[in-house]
N, C-alpha and C positions, 0 to 999 in steps of 0.2 A: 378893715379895709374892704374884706369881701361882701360886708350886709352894706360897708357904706352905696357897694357899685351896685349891689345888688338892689340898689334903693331898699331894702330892708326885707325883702323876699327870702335872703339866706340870712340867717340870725348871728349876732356875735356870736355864741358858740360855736356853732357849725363853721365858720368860717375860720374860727380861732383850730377847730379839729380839723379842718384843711390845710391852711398853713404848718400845722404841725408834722401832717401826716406828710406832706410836703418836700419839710426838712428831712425825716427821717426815712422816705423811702425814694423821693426825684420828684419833680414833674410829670415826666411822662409816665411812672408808675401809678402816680395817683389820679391820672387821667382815667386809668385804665378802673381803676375803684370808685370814682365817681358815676362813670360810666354801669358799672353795675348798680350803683347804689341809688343812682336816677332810676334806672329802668325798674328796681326794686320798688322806692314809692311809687312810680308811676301806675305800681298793679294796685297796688294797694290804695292808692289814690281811685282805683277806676271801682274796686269793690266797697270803697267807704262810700261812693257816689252809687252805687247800685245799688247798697244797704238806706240811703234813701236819708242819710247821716247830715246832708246839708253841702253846699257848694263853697262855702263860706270858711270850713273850718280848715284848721292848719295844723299841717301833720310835723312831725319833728324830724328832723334828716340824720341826725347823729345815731340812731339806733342802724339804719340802712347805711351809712357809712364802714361802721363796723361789721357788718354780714358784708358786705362788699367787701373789705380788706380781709377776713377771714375767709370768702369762697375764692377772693384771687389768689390768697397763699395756700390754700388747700390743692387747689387744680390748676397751679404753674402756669397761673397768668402773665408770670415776669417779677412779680411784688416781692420774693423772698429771696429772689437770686442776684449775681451782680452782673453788671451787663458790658 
């Protein structure tokens, strides 16, 4: 459902690790980890483009997903607690 809206931008996986992450921590919790885990490729995205790597190519989200859910339950983002 998410690659479908995403017109294909967010992959079934990623989208399928969304929904999951979803069910098991809220909405508004996995706002808050996407939210990192955007801003996370977004560096990474700006240094693949500096390394001169191509404009074209496509980075995967599920790896920054995870670093996002693990720094927001590390530093009490909201992700491990109930509310």
């Amino acid at each position: 459902m998410v690659s479908v809206l995403s017109e294909g931008v967010i992959g079934m996986g990623d989208g399928l690790i969304i929904c999951l992450l979803g069910f098991y921590i809220g909405a508004r919790k996995v706002l808050i980890v996407l939210t990192v885990a955007f801003f996370l490729s977004g560096l990474a995205a700006m240094v693949y483009i500096a390394l001169k790597k191509g404009k074209t190519a496509r980075l995967p989200l599920i790896p920054y997903i995870y670093v996002g859910y693990v720094l927001s339950v590390s530093n009490g983002f909201g992700c491990g607690e109930e509310i």
